[in-house]
PDB file of N, CA, C and O in Angstrom, chain B, residues numbered from 101:
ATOM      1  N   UNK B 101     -66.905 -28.650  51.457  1.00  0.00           N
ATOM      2  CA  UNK B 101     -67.609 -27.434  51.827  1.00  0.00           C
ATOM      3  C   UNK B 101     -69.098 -27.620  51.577  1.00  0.00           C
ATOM      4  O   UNK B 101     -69.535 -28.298  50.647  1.00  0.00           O
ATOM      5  N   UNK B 102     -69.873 -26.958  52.493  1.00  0.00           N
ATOM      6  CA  UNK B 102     -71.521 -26.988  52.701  1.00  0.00           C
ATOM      7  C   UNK B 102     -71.927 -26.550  51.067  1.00  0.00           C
ATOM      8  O   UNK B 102     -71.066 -26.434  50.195  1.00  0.00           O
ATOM      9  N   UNK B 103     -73.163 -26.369  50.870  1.00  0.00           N
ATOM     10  CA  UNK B 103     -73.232 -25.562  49.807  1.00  0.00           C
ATOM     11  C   UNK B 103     -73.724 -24.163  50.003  1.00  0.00           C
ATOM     12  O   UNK B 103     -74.918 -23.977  50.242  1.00  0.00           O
ATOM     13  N   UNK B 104     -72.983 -23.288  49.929  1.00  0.00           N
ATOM     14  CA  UNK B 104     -73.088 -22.113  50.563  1.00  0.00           C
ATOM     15  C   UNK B 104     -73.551 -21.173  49.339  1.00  0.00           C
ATOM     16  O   UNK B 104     -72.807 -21.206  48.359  1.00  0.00           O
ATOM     17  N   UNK B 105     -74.832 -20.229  49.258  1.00  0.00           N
ATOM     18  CA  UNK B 105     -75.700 -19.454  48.467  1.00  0.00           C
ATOM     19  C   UNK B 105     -75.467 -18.459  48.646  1.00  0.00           C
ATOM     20  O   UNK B 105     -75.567 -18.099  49.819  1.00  0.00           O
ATOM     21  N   UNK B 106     -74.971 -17.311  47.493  1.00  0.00           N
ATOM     22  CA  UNK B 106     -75.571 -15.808  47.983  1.00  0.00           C
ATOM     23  C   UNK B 106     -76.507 -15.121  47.590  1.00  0.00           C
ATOM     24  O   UNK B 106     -76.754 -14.627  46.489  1.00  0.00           O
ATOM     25  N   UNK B 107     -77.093 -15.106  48.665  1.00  0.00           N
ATOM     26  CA  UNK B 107     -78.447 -13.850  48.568  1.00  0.00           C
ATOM     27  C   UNK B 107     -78.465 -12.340  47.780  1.00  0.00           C
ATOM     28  O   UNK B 107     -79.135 -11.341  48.040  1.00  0.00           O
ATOM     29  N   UNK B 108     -77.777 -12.504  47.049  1.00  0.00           N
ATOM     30  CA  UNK B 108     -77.336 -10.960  46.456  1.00  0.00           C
ATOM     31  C   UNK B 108     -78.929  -9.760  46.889  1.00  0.00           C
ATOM     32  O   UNK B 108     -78.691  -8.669  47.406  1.00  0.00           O
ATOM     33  N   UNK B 109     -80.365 -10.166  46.599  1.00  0.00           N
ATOM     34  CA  UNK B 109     -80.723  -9.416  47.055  1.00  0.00           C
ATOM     35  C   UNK B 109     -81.335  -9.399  48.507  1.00  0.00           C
ATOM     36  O   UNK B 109     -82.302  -8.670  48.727  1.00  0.00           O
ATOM     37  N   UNK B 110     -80.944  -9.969  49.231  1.00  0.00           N
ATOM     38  CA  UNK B 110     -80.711  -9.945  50.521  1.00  0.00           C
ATOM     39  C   UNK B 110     -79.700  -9.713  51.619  1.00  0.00           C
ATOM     40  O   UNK B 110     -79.831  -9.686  52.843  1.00  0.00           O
ATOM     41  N   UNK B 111     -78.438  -9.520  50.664  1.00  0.00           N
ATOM     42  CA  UNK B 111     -77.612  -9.377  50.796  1.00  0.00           C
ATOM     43  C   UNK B 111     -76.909 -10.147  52.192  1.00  0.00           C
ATOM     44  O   UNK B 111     -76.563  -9.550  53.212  1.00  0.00           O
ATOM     45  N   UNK B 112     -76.809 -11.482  51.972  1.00  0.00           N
ATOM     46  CA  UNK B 112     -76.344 -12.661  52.682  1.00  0.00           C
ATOM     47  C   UNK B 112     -75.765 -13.695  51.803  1.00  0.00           C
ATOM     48  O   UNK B 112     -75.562 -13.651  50.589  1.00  0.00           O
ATOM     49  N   UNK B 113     -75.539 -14.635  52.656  1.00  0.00           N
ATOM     50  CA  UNK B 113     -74.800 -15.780  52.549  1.00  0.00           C
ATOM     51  C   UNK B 113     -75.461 -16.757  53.544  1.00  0.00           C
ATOM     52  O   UNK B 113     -75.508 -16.715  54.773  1.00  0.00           O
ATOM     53  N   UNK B 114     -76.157 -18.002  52.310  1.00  0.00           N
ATOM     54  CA  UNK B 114     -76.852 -18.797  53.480  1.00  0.00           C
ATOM     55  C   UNK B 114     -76.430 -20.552  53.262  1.00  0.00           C
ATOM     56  O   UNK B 114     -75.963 -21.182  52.313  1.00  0.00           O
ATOM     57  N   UNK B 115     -76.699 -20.785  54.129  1.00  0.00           N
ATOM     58  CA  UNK B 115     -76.543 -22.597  54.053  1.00  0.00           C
ATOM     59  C   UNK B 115     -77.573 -23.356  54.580  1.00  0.00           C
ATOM     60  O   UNK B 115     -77.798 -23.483  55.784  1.00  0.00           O
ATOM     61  N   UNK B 116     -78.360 -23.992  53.443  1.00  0.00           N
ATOM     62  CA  UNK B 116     -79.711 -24.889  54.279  1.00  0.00           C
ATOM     63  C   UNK B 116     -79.304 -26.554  54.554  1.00  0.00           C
ATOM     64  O   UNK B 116     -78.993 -27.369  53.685  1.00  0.00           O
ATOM     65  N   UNK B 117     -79.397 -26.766  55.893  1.00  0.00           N
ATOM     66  CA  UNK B 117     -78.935 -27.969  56.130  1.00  0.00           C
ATOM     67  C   UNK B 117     -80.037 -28.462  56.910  1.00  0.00           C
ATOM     68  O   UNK B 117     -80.487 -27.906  57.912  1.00  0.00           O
ATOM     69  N   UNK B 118     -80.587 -29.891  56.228  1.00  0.00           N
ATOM     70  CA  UNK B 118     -81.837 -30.395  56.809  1.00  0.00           C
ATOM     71  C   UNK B 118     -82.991 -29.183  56.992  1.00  0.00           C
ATOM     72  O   UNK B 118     -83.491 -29.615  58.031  1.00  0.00           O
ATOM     73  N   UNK B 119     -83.469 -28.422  56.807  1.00  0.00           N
ATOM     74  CA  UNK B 119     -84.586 -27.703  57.036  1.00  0.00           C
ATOM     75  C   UNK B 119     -83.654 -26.439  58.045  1.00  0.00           C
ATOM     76  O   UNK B 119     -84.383 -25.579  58.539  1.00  0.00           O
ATOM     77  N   UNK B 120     -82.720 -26.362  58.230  1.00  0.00           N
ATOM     78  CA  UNK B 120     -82.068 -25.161  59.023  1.00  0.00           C
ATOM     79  C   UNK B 120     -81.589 -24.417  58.364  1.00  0.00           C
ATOM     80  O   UNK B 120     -81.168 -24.883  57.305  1.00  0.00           O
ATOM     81  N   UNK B 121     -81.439 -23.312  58.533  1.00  0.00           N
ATOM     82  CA  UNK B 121     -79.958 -21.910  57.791  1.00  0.00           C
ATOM     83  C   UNK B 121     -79.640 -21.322  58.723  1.00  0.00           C
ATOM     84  O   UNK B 121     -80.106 -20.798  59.734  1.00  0.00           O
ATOM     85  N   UNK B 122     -78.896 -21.463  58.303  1.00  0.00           N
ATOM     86  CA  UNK B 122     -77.024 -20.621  58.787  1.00  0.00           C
ATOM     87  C   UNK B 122     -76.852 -19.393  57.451  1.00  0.00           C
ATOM     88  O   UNK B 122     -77.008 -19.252  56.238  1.00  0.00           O
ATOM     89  N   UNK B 123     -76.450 -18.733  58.596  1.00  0.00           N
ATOM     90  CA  UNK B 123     -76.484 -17.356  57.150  1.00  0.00           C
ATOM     91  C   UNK B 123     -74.976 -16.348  58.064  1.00  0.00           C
ATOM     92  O   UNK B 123     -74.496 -16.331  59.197  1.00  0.00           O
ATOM     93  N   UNK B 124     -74.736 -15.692  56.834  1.00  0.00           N
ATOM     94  CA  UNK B 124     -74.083 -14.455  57.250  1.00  0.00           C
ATOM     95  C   UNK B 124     -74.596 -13.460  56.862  1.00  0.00           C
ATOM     96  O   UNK B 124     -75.000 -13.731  55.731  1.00  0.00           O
ATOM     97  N   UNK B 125     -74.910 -12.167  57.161  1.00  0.00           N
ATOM     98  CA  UNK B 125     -76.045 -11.211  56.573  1.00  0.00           C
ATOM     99  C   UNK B 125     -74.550  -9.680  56.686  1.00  0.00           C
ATOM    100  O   UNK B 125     -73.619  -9.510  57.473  1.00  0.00           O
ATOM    101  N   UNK B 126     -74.970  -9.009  55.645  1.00  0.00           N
ATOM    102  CA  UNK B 126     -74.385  -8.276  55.252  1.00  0.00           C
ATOM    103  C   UNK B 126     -74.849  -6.588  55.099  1.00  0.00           C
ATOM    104  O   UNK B 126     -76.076  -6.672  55.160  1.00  0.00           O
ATOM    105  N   UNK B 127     -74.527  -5.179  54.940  1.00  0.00           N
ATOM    106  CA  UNK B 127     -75.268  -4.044  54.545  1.00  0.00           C
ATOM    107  C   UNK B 127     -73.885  -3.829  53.618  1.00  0.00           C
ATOM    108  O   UNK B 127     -72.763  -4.137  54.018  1.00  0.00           O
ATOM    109  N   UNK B 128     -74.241  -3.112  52.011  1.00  0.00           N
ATOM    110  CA  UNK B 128     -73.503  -2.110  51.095  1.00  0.00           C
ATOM    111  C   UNK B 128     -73.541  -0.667  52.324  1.00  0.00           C
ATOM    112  O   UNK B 128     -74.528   0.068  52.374  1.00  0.00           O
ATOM    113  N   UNK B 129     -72.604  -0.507  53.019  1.00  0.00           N
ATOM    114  CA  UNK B 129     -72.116   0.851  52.912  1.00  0.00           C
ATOM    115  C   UNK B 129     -71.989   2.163  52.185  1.00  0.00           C
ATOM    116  O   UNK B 129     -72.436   3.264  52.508  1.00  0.00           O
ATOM    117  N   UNK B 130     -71.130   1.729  50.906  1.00  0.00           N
ATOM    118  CA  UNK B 130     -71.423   2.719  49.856  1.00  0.00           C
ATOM    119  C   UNK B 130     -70.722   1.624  48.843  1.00  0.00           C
ATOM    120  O   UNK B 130     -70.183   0.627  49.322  1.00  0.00           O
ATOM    121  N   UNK B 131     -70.751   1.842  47.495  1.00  0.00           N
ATOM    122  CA  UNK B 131     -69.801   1.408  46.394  1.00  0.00           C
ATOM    123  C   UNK B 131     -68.720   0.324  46.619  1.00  0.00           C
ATOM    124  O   UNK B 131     -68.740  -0.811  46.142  1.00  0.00           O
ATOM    125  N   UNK B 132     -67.897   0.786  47.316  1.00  0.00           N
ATOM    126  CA  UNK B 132     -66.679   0.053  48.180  1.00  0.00           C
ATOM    127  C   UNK B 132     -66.213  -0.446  49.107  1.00  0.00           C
ATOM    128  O   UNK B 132     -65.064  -0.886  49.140  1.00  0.00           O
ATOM    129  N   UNK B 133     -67.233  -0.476  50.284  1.00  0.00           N
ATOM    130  CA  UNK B 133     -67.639  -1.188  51.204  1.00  0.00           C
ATOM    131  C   UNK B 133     -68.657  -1.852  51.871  1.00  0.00           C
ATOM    132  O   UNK B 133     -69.820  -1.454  51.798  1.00  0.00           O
ATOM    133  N   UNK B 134     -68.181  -3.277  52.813  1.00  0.00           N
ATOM    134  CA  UNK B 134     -69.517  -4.044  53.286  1.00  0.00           C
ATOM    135  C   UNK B 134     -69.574  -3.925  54.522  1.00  0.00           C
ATOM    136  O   UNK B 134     -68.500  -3.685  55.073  1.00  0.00           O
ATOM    137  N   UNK B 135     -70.754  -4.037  55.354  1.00  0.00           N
ATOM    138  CA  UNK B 135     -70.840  -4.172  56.783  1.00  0.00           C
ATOM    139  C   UNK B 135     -71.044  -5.290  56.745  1.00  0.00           C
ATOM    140  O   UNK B 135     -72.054  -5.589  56.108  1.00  0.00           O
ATOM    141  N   UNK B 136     -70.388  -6.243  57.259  1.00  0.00           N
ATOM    142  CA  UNK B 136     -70.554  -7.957  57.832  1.00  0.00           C
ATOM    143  C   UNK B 136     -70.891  -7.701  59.521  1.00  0.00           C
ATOM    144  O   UNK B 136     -70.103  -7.424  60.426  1.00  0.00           O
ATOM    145  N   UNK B 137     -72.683  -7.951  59.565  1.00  0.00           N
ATOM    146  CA  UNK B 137     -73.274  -7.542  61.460  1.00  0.00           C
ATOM    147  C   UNK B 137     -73.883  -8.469  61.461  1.00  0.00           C
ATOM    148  O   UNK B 137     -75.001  -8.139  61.855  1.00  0.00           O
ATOM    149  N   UNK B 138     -73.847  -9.860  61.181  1.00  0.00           N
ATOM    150  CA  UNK B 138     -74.419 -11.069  61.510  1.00  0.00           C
ATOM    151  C   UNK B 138     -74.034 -12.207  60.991  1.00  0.00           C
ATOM    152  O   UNK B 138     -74.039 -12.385  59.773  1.00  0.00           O
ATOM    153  N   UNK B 139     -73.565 -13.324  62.046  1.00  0.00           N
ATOM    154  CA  UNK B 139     -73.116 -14.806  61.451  1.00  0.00           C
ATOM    155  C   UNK B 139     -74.343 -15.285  62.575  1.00  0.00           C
ATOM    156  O   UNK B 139     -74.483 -14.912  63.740  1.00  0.00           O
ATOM    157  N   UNK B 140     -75.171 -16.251  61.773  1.00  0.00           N
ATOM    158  CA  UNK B 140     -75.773 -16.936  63.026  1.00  0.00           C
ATOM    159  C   UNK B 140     -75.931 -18.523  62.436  1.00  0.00           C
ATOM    160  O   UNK B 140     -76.459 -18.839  61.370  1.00  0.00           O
ATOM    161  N   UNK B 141     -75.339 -19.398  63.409  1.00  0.00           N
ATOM    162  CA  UNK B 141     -75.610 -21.104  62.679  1.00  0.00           C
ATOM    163  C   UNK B 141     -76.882 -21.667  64.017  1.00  0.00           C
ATOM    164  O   UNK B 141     -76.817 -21.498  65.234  1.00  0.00           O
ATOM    165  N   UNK B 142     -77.746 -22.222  63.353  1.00  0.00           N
ATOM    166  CA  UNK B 142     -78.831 -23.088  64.559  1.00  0.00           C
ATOM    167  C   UNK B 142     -77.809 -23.679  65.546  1.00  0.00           C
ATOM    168  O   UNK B 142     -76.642 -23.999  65.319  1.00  0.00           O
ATOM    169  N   UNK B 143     -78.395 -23.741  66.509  1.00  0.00           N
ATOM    170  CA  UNK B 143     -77.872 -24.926  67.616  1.00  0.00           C
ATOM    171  C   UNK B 143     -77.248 -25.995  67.024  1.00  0.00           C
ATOM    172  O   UNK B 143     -76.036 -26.195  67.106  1.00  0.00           O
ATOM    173  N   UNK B 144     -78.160 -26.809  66.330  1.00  0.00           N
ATOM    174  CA  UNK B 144     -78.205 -28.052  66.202  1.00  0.00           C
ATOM    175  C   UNK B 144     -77.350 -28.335  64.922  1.00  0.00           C
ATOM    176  O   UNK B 144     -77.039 -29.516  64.768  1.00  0.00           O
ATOM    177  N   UNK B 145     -76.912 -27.426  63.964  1.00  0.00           N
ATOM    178  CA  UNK B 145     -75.792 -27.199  63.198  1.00  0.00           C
ATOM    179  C   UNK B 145     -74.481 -26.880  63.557  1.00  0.00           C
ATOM    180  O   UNK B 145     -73.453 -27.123  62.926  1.00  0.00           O
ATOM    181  N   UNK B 146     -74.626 -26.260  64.729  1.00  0.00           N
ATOM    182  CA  UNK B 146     -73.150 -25.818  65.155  1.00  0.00           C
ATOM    183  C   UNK B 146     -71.814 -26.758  65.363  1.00  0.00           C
ATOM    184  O   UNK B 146     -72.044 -27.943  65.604  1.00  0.00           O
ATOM    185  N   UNK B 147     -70.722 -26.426  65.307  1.00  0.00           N
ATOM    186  CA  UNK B 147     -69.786 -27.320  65.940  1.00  0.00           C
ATOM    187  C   UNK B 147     -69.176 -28.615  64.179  1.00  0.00           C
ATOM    188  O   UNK B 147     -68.649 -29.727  64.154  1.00  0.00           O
ATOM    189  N   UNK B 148     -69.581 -27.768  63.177  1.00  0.00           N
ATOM    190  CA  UNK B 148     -69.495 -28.453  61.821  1.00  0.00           C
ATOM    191  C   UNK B 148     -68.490 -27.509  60.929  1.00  0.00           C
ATOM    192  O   UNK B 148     -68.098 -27.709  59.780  1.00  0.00           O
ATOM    193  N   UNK B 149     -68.182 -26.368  61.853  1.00  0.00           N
ATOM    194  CA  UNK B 149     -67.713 -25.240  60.733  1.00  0.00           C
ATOM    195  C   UNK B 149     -68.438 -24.423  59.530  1.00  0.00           C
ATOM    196  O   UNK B 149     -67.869 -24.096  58.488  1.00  0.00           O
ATOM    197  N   UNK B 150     -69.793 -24.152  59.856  1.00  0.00           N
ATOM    198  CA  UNK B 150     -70.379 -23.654  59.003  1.00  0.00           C
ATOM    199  C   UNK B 150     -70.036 -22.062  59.639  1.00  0.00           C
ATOM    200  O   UNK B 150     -70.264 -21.263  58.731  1.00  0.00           O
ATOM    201  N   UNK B 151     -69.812 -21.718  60.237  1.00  0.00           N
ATOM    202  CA  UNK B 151     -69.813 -20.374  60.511  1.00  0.00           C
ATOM    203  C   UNK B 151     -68.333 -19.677  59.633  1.00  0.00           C
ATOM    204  O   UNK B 151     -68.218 -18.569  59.109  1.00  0.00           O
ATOM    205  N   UNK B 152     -67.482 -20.638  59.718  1.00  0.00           N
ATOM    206  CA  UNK B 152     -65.914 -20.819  58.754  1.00  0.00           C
ATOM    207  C   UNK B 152     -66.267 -20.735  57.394  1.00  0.00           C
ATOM    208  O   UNK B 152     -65.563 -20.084  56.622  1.00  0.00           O
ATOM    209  N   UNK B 153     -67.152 -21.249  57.063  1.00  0.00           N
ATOM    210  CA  UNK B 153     -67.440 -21.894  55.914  1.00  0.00           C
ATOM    211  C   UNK B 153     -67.940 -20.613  54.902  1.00  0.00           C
ATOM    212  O   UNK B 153     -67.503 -20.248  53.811  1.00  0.00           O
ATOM    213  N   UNK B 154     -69.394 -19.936  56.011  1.00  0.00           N
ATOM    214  CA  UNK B 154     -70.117 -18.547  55.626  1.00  0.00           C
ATOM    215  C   UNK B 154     -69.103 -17.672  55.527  1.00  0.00           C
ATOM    216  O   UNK B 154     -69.062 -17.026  54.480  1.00  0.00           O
ATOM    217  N   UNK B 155     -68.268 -17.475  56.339  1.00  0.00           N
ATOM    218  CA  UNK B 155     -66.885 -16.280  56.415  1.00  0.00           C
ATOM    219  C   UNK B 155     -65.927 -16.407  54.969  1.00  0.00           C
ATOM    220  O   UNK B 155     -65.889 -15.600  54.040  1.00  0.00           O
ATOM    221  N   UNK B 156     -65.287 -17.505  55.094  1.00  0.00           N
ATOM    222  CA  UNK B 156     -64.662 -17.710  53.581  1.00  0.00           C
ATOM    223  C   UNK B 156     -65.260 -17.402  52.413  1.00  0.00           C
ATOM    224  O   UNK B 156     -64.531 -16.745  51.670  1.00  0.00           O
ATOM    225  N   UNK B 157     -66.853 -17.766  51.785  1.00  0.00           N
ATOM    226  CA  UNK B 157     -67.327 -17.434  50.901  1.00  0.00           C
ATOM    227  C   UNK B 157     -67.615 -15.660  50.947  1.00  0.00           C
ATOM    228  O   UNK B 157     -67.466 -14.934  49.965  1.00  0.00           O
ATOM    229  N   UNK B 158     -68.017 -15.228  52.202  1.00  0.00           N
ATOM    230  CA  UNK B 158     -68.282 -13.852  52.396  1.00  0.00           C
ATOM    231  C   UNK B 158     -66.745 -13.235  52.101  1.00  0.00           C
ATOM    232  O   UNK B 158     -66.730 -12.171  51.482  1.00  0.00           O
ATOM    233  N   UNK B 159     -65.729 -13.689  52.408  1.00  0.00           N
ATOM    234  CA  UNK B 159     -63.796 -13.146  52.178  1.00  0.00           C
ATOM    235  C   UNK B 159     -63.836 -13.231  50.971  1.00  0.00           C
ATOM    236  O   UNK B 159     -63.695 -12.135  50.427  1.00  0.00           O
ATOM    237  N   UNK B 160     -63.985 -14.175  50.211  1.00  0.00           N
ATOM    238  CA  UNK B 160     -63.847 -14.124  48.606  1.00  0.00           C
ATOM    239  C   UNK B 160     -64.363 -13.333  47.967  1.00  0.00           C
ATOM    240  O   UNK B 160     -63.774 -12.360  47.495  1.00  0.00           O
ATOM    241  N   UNK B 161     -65.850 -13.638  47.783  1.00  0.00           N
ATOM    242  CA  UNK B 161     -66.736 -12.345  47.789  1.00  0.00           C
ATOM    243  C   UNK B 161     -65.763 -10.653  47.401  1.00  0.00           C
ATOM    244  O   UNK B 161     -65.515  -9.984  46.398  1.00  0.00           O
ATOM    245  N   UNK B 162     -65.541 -10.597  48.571  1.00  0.00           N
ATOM    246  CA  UNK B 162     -65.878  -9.209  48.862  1.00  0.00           C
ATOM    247  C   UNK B 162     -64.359  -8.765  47.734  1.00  0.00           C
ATOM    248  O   UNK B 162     -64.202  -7.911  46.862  1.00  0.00           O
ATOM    249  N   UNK B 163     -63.218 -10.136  48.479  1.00  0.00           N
ATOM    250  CA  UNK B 163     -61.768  -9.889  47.512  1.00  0.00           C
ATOM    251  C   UNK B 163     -62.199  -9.962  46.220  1.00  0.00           C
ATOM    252  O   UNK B 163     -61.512  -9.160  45.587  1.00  0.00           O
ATOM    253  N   UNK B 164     -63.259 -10.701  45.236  1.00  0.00           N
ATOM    254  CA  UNK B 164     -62.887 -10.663  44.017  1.00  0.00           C
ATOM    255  C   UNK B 164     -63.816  -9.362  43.180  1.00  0.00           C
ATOM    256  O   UNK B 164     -63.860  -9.074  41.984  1.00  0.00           O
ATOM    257  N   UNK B 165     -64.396  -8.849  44.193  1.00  0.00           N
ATOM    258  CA  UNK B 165     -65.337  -7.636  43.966  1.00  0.00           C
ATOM    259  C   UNK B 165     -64.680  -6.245  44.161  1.00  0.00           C
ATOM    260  O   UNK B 165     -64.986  -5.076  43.924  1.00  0.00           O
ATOM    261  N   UNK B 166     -63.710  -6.868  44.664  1.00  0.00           N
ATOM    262  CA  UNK B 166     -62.300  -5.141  45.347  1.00  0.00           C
ATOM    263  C   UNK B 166     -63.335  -4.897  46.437  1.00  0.00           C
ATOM    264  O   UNK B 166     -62.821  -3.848  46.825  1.00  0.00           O
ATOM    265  N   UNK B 167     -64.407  -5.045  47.248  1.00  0.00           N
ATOM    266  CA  UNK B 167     -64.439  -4.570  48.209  1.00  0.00           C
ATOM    267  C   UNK B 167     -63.725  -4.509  49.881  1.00  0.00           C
ATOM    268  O   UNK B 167     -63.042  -5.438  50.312  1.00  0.00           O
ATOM    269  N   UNK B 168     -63.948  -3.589  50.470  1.00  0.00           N
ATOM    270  CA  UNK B 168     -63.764  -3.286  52.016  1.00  0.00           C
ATOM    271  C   UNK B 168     -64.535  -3.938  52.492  1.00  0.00           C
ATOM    272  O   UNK B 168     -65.687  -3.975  52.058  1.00  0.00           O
ATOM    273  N   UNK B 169     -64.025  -4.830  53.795  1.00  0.00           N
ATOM    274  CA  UNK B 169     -64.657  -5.399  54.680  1.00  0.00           C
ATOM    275  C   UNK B 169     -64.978  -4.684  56.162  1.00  0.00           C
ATOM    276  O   UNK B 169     -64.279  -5.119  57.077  1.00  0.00           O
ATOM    277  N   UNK B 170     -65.824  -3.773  56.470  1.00  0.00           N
ATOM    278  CA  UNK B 170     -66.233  -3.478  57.679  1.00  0.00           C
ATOM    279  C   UNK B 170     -66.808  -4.583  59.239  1.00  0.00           C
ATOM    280  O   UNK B 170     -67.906  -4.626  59.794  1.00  0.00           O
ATOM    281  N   UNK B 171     -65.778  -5.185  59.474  1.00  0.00           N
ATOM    282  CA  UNK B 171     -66.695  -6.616  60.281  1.00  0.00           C
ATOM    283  C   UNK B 171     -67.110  -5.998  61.808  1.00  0.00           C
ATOM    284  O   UNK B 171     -66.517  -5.958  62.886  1.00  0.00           O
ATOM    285  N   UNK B 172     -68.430  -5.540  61.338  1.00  0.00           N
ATOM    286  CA  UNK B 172     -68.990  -5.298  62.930  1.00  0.00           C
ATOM    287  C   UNK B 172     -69.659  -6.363  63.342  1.00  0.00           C
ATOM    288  O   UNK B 172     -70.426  -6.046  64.250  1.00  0.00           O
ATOM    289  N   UNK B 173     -69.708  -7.569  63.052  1.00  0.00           N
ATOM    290  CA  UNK B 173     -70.243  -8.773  63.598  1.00  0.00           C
ATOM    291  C   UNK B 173     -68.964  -9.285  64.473  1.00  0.00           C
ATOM    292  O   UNK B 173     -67.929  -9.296  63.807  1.00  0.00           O
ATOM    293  N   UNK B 174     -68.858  -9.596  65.456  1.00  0.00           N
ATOM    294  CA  UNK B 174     -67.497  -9.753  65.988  1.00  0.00           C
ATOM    295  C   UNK B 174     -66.962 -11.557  65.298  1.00  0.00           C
ATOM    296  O   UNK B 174     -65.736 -11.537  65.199  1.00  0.00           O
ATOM    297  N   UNK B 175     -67.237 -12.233  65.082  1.00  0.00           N
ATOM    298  CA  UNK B 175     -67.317 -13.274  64.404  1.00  0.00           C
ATOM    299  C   UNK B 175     -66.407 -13.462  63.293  1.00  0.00           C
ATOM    300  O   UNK B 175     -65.496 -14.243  63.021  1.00  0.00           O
ATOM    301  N   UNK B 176     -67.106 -12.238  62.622  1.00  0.00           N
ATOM    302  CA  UNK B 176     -66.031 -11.881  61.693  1.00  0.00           C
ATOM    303  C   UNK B 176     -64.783 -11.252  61.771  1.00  0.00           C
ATOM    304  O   UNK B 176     -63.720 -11.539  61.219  1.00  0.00           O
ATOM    305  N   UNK B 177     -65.089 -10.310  62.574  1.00  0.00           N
ATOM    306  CA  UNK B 177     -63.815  -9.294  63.429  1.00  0.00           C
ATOM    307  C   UNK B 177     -62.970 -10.408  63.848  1.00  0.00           C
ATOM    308  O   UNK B 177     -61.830 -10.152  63.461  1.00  0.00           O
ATOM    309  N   UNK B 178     -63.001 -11.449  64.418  1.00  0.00           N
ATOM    310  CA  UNK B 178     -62.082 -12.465  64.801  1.00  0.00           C
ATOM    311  C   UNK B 178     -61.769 -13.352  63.630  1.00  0.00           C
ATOM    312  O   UNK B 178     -60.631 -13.818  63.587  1.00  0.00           O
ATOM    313  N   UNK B 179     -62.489 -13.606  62.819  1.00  0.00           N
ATOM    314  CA  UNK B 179     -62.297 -14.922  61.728  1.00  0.00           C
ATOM    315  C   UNK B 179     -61.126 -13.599  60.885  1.00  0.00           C
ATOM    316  O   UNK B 179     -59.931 -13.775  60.652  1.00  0.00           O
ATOM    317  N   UNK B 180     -61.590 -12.880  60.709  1.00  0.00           N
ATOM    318  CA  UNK B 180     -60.273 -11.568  59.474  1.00  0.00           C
ATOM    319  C   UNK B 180     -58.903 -11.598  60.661  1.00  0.00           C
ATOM    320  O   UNK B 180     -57.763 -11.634  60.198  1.00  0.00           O
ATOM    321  N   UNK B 181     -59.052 -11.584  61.768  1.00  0.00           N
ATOM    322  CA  UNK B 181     -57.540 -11.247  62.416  1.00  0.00           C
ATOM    323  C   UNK B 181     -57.232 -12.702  62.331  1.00  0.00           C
ATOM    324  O   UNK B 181     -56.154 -12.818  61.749  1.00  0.00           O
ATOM    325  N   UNK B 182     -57.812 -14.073  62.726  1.00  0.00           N
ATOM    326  CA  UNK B 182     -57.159 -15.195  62.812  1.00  0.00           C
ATOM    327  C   UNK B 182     -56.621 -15.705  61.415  1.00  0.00           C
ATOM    328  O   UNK B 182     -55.600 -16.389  61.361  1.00  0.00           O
ATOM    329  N   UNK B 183     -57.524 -15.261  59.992  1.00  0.00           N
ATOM    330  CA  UNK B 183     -56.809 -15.401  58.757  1.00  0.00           C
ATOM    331  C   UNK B 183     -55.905 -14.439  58.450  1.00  0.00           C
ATOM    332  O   UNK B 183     -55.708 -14.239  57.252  1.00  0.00           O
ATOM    333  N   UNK B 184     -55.158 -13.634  59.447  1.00  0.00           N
ATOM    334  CA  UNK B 184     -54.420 -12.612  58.531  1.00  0.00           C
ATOM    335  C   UNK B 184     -55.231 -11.998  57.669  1.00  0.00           C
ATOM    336  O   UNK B 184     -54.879 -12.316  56.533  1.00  0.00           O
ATOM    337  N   UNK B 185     -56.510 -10.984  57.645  1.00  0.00           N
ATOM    338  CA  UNK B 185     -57.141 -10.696  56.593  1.00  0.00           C
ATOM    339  C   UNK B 185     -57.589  -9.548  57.438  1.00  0.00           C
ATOM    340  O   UNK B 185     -58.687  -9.207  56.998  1.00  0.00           O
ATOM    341  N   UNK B 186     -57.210  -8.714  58.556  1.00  0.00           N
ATOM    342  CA  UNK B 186     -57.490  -7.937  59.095  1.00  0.00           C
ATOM    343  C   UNK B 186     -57.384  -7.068  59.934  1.00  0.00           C
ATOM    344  O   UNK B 186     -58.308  -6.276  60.121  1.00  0.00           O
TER     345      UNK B 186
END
């Protein structure tokens, strides 16, 4: 796995590879829930599984925090139904 960072006050998840980031960006809702509305990997990163990579750390996350996952990023909306997580 990449080495994947969270931005707690930015509230993301990023990965710097060669001078690029890949991030997943996030909003607190309230207390108990997250809005996940952005996965974006560079071009020239893509096709490595970093977008898999941002999603899993963002799934853990949220499971070992008890939060709700709101995935209006569709990215995510698909990565939670293809893991059974949604």
């Amino acid at each position: 796995m990449s080495n994947i960072i969270h931005q707690v006050d930015h509230q993301q998840f990023v990965c710097l590879i060669a001078g690029q980031e890949a991030r997943l960006r996030y909003r607190r809702l309230d207390a108990h829930t997250v809005d996940a509305y952005s996965t974006f990997v560079p071009p020239e990163l893509r096709a490595q599984g970093l977008a898999d990579q941002l999603a899993r750390a963002f799934f853990e996350w949220t499971q070992s925090a008890g939060l709700t996952i709101v995935p209006s990023c569709r990215y995510i909306d698909v990565w939670l139904s293809r893991n059974n997580n949604g």
